[in-house]
C-alpha positions as CSV (number, residue, x, y, z in Angstrom):
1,X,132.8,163.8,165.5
2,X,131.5,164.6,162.0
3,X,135.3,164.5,160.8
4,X,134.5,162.1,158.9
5,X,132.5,162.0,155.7
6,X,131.0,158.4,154.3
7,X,130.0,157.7,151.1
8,X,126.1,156.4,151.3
9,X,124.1,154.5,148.9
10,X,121.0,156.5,146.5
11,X,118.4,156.5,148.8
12,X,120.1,157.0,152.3
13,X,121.6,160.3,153.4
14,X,124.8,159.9,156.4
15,X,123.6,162.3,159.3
16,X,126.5,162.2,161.2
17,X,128.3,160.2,164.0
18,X,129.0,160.2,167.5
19,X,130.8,158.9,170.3
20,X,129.0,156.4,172.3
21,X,130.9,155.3,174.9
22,X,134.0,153.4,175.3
23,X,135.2,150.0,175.0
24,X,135.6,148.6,178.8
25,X,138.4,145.9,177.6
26,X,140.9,148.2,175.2
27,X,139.9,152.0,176.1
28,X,138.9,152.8,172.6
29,X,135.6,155.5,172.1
30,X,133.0,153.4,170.1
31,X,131.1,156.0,167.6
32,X,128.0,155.1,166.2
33,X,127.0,156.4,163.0
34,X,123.5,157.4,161.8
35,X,122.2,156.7,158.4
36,X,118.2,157.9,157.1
37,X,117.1,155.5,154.2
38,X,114.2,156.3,152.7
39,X,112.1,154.4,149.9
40,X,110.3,156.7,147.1
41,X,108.1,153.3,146.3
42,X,106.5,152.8,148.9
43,X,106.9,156.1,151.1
44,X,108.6,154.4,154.2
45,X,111.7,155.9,156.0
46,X,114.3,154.1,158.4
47,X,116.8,155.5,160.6
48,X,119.9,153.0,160.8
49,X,122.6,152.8,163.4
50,X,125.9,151.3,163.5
51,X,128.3,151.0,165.9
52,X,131.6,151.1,165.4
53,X,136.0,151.4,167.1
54,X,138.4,153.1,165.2
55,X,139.8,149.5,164.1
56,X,136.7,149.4,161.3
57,X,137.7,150.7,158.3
58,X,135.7,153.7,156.2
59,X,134.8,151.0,153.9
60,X,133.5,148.7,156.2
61,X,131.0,150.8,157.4
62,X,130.1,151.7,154.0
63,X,129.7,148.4,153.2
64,X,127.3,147.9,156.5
65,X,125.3,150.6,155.4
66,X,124.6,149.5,151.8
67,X,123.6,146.2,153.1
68,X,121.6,147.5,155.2
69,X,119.8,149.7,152.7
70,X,119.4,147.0,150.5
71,X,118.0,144.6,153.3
72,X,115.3,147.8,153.9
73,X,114.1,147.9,150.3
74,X,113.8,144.5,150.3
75,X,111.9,144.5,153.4
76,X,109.7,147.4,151.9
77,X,108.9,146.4,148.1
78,X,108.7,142.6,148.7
79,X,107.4,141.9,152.1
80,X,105.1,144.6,152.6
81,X,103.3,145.0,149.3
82,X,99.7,144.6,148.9
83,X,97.7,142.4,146.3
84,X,94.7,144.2,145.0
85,X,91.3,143.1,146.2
86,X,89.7,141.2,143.8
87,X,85.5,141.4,142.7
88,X,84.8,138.0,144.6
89,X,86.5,139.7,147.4
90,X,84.5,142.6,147.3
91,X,81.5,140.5,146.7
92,X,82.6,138.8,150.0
93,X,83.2,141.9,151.9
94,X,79.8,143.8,150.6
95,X,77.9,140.8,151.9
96,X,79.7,140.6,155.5
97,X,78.5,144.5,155.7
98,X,75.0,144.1,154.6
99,X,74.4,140.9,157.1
100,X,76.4,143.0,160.0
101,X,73.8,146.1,159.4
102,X,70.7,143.9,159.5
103,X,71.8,142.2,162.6
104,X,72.6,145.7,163.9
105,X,69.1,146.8,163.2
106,X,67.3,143.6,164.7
107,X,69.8,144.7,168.1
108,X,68.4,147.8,167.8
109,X,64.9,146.9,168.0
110,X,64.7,144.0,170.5
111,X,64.0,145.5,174.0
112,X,67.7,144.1,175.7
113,X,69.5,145.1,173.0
114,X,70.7,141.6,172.3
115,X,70.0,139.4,170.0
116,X,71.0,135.7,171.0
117,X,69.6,134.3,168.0
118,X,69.2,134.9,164.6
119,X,66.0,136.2,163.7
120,X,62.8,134.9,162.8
């Protein structure tokens, strides 16, 4: 079913179509082709399927793709990105680890192994 070549966006790559199944009502094969989006910002890859009878155009489907790309780097750069950690942060996070590997020690050296207060 790889007849049929599709234009893709810059950063997806069409793998190829195939036929699904067929439309119970009209009889028609439904063919679902594959698209691999990938995002050289941030690393992350997608693999995007869309169904479609041969009463969607070419350009249709083209046009489902690129929105879907677009909707994926999106998704990628905006939602996902990660703010530095800032010095008070760190501060924050050195302090939670030194307290955690006191308390850790005092566990260690009571005769239960717990600790169900804080220490004297």
């Amino acid at each position: 079913m790889d007849s049929i070549k599709l234009w893709t966006p810059q950063g997806s790559t069409y793998v190829g179509g195939n036929i699904a199944g067929y439309n119970e009502e009209t009889g028609v094969s439904i063919v679902v082709h594959t698209f691999q989006f990938n995002d050289p910002e941030t690393g992350r890859a997608q693999v995007v399927k869309i169904p479609a009878d041969p009463s969607i155009s070419k350009a249709h489907i083209e046009d489902m793709a690129a929105q879907a790309l677009e909707n994926f780097l999106i998704e990628c750069r905006v939602k996902d990105k990660k703010k530095p950690i800032t010095a008070e942060q760190k501060k924050q996070i050195g302090k939670q680890i030194k307290e955690f590997k006191e308390y850790a020690q005092k566990r260690r050296e009571s005769t239960n192994n717990r600790i169900y207060y804080r220490g004297i």
